[in-house]
Each structure stands twice: as structure tokens, then as C-alpha cells.
N, CA, C and O of each residue as an XYZ file, in Angstrom:
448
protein
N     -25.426     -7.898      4.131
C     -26.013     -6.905      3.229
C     -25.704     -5.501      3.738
O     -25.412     -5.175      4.888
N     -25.831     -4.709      2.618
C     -25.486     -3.532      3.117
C     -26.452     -2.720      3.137
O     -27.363     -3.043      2.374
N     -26.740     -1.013      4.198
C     -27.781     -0.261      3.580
C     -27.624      0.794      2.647
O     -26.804      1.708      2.563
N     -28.539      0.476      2.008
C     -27.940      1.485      0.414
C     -28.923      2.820      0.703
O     -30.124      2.823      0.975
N     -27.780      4.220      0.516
C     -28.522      5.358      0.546
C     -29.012      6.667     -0.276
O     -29.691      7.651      0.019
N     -28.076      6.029     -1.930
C     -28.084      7.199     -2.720
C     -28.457      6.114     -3.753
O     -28.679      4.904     -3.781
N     -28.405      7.344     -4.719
C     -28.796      6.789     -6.247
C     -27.646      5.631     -6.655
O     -27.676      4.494     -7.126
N     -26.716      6.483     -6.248
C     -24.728      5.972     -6.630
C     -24.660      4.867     -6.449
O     -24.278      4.076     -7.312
N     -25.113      4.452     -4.957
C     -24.803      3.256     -4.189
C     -25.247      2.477     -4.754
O     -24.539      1.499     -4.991
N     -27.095      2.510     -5.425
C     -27.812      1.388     -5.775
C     -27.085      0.998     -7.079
O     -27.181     -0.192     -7.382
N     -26.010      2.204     -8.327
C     -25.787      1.353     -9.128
C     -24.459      0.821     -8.877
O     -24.060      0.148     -9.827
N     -23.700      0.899     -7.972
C     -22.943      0.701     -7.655
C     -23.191     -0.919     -7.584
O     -22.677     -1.785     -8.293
N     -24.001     -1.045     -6.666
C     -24.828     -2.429     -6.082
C     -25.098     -3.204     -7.479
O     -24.558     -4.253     -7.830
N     -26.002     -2.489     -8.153
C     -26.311     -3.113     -9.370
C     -24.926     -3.582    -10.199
O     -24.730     -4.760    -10.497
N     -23.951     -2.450    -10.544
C     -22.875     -3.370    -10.711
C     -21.618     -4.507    -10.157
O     -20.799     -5.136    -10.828
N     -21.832     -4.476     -8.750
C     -21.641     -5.536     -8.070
C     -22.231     -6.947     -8.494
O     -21.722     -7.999     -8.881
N     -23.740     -6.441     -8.212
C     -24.637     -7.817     -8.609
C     -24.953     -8.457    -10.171
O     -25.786     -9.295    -10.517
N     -24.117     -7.838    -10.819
C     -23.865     -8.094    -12.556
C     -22.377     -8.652    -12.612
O     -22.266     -9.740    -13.177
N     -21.172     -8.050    -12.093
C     -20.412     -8.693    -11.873
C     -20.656    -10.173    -11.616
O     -20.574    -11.072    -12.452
N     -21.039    -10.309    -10.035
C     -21.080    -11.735     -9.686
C     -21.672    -12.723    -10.091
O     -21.355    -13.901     -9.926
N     -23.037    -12.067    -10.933
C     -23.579    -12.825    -11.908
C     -22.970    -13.642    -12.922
O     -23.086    -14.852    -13.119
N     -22.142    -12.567    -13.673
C     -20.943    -12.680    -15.038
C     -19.805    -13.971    -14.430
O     -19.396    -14.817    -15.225
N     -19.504    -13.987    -13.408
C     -18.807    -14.638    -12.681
C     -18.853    -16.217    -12.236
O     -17.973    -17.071    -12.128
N     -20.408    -16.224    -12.006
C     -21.388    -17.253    -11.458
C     -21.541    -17.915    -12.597
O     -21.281    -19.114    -12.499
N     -22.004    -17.399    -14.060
C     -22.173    -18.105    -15.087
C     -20.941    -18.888    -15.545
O     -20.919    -20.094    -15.790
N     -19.741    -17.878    -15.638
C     -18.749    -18.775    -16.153
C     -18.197    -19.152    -15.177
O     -17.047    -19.413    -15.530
N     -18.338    -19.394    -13.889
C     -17.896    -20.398    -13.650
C     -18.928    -21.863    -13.888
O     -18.525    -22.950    -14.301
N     -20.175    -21.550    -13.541
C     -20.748    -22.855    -13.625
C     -20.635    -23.436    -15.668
O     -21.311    -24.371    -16.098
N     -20.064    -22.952    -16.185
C     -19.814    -23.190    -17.505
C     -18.542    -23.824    -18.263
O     -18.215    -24.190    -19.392
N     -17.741    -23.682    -16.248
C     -16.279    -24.416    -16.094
C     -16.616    -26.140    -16.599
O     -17.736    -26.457    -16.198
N     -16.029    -27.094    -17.239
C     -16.343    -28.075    -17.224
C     -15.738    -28.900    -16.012
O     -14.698    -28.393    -15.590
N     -15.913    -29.402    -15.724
C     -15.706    -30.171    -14.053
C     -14.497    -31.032    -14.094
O     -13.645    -31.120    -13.209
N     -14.532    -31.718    -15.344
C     -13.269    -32.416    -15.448
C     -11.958    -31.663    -15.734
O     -10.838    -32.001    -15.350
N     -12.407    -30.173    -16.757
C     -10.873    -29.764    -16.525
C     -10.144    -28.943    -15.166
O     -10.671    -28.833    -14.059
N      -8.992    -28.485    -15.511
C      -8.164    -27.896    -14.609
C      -8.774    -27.203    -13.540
O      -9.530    -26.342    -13.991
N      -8.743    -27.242    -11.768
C      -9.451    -26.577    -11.428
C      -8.686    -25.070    -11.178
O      -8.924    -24.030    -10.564
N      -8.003    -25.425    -11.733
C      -7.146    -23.230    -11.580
C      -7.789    -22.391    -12.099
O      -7.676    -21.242    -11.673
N      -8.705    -22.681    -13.222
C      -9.357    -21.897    -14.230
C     -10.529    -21.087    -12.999
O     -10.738    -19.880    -12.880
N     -11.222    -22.374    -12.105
C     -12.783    -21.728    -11.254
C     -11.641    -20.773     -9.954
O     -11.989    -19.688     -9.486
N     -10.241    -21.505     -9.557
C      -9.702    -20.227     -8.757
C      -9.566    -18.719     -9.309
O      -9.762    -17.598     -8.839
N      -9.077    -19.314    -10.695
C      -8.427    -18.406    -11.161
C      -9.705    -16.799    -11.510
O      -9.245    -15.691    -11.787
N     -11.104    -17.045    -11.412
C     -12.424    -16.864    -11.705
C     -12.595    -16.428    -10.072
O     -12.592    -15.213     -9.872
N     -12.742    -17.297     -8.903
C     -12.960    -16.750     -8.092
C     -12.281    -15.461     -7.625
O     -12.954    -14.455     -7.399
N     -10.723    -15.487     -7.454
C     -10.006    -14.518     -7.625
C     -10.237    -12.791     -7.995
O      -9.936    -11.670     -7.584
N     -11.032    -13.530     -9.127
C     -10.971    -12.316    -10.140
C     -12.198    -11.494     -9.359
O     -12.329    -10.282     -9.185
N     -13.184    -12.794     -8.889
C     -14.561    -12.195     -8.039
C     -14.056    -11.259     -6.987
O     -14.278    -10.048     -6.971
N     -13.388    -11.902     -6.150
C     -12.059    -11.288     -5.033
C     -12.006     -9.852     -5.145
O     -12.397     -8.951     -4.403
N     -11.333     -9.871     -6.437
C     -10.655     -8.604     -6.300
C     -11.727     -7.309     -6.923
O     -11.483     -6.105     -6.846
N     -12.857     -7.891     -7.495
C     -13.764     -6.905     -8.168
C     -14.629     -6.539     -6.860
O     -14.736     -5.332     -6.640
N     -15.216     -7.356     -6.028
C     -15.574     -6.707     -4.980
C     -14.748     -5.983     -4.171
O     -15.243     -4.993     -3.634
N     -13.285     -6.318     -3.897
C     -12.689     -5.893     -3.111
C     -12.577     -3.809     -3.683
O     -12.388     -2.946     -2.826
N     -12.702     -3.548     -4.814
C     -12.350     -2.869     -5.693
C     -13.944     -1.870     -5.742
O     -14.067     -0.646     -5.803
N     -14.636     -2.572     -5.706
C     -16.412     -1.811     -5.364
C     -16.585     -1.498     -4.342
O     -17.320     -0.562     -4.026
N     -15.643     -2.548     -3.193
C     -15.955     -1.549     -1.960
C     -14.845     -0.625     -1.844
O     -15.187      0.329     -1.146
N     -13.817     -0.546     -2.196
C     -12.945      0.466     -2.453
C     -14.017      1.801     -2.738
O     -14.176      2.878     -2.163
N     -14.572      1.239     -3.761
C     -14.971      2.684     -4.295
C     -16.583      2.979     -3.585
O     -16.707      4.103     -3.099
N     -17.351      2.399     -3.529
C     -18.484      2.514     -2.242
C     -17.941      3.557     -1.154
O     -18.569      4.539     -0.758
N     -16.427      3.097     -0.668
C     -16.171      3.617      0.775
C     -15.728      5.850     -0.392
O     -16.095      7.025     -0.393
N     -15.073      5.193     -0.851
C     -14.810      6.433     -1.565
C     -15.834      7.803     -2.125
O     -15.607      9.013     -2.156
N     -16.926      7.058     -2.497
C     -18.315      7.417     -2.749
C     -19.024      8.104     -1.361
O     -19.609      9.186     -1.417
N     -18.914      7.470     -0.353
C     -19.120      7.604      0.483
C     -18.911      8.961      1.143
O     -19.684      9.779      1.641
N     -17.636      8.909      0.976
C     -16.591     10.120      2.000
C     -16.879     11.292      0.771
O     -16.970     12.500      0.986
N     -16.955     10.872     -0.073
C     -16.995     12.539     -1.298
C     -18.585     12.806     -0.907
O     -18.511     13.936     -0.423
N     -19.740     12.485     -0.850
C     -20.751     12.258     -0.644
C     -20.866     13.194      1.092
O     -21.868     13.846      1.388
N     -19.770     13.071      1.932
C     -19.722     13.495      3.243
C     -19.270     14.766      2.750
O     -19.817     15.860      2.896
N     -17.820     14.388      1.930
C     -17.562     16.320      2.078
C     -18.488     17.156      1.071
O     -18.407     18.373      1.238
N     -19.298     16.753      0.120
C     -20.138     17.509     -0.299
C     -21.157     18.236      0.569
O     -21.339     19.453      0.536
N     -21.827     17.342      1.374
C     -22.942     17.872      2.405
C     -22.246     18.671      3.071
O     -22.906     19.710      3.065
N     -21.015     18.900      3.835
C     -20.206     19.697      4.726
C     -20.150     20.791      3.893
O     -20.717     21.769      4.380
N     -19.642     20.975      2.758
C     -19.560     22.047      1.551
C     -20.745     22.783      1.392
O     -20.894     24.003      1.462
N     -21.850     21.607      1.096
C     -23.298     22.652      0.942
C     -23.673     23.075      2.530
O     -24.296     24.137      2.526
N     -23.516     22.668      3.564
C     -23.716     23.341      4.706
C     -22.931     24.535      5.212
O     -23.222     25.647      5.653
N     -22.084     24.019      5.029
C     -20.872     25.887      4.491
C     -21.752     26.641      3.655
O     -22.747     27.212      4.101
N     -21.512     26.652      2.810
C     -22.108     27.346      1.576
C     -23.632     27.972      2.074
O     -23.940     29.136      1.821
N     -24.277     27.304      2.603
C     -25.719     27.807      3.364
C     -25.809     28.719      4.459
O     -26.706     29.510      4.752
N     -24.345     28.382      5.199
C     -23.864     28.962      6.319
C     -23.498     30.720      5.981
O     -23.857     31.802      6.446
N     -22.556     30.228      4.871
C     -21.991     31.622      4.123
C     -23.358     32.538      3.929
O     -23.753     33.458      4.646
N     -24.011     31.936      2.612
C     -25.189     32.438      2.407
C     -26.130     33.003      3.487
O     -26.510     34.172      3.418
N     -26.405     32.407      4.210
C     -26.944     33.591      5.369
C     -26.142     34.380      5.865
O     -26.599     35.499      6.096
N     -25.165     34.210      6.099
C     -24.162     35.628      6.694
C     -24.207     36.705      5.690
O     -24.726     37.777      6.002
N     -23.748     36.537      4.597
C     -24.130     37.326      3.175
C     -25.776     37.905      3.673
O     -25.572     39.078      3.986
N     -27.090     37.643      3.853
C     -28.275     38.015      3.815
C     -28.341     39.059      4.648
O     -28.814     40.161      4.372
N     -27.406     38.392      6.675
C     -27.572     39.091      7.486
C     -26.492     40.337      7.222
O     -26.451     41.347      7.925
N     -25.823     40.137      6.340
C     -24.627     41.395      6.158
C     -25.683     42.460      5.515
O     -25.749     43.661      5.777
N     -26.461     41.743      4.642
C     -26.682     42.644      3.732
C     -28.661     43.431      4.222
O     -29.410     44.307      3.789
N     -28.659     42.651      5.054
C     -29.699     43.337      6.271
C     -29.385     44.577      7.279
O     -29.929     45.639      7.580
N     -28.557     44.074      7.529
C     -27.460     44.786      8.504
C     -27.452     46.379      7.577
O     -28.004     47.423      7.926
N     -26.812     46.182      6.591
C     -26.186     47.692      5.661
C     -27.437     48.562      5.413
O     -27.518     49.780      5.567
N     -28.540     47.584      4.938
C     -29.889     48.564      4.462
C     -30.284     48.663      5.563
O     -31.162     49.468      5.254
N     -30.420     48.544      6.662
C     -31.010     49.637      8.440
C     -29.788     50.760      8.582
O     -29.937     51.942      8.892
N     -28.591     50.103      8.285
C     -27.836     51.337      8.790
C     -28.002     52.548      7.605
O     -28.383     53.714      7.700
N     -27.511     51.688      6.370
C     -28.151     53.052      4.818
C     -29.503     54.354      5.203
O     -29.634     55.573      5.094
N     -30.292     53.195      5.686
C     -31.872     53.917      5.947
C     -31.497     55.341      7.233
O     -31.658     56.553      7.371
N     -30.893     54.104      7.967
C     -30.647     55.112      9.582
C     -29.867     56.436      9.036
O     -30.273     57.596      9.107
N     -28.569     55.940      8.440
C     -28.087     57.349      7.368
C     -28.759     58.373      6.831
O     -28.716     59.569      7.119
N     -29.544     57.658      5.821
C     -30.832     58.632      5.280
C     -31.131     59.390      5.939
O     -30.864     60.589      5.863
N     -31.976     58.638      7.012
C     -32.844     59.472      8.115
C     -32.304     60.629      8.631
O     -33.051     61.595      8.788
N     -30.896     60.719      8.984
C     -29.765     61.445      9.506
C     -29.730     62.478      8.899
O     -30.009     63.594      9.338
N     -29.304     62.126      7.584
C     -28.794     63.603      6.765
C     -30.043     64.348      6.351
O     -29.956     65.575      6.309
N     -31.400     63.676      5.983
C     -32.638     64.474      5.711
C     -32.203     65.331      6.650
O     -31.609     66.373      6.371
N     -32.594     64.776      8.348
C     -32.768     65.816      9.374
C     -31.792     66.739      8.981
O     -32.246     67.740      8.426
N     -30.293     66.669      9.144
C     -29.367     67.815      8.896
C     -29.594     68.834      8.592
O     -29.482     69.957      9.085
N     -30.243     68.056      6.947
C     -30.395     69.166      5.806
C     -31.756     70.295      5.968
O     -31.871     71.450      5.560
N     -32.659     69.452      6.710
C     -33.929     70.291      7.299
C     -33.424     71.320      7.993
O     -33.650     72.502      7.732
N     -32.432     70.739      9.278
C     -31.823     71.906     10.331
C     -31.050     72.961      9.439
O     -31.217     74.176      9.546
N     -29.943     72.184      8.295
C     -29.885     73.331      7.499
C     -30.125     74.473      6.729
O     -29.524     75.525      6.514
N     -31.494     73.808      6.269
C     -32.502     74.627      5.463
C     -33.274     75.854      6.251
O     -33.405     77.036      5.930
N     -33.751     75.099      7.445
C     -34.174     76.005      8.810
C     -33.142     77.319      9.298
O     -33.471     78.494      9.462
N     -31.723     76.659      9.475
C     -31.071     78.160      9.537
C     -30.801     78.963      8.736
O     -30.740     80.173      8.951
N     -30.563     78.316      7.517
C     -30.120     79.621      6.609
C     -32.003     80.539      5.775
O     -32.176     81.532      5.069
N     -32.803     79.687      6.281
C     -33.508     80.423      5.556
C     -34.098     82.128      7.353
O     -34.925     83.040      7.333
N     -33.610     81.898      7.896
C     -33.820     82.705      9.520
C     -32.534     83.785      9.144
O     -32.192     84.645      9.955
């Protein structure tokens, strides 16, 4: 068994376990006396549909990895963006502060 961790996986699972169902019926619906190539030919087919779900499980998987890496970037970015933009409004302010004074010292000499 496997452990299932997303929404994806469980229908994933669910269509696994409908498959083998679909599978299970017709074969037990094989009649016994005829040909037995028909229940290979059925198992086979089981074969390759799981083989083909876990194909895509593993695939699910890894997109599922680089998404979280993406949104952890992206979160990463996003605070640098916040602290950039923290950063500019102390120095803007510190500016402010600056040129008021100037303009005071300016105002102070020319009015002397």
C-alpha cells in the first residue's frame, strides 16, 4: 500500500481501484471453458494500467515538489520586495528629515 498525501493522489487511487475493479469483474465473467488468452489478455491490460498510474502518481508527485519550491521562492521574493521596500521608506523619511533641516538653515540665513 501506498501513503496517500493530496487530494490528486486519493483520486488517482480511486481510479486505480475502479480500474481493477472493471478488470476483476470481467474477468470473473470470463467463462472457464473458453480460451484462456482472453483472462491474459485482461490481466495484461491490468499490467499496463497500473503500470501507467504509477507513471503518473510519480509525475504528480515531482510537479507537486516543484510547485512547493516555486511557492517558497515566490515567498522568499516576496519578503525581499517588503524588506526593499522598508528599507526605501527609512531612507525617504531620513531624506525628509535632511532637507527640512537644510531648508530651516536656509531660511535662518537668508532671513539674518
Amino acid at each position: 500500500t501506498m501513503v496517500v498525501e493530496s487530494d490528486d493522489d486519493d483520486g488517482l487511487m480511486a481510479e486505480e481501484a475502479t480500474s481493477r475493479s472493471l478488470t476483476r469483474a470481467a474477468m470473473e465473467s470470463v467463462d472457464p471453458s473458453e480460451d484462456s488468452g482472453q483472462v491474459i489478455k485482461l490481466m495484461e491490460r491490468c499490467d499496463r494500467q497500473e503500470t501507467e498510474l504509477s507513471r503518473l502518481r510519480e509525475g504528480l508527485q515531482q510537479a507537486e515538489a516543484k510547485q512547493d519550491a516555486a511557492d517558497t521562492e515566490a515567498a522568499a521574493l516576496r519578503q525581499k520586495l517588503r524588506d526593499i521596500d522598508a528599507a526605501q521608506a527609512v531612507a525617504l523619511q531620513e531624506q525628509k528629515q535632511r532637507l527640512e533641516g537644510e531648508h530651516q538653515e536656509l531660511a535662518t540665513l537668508l532671513r539674518e
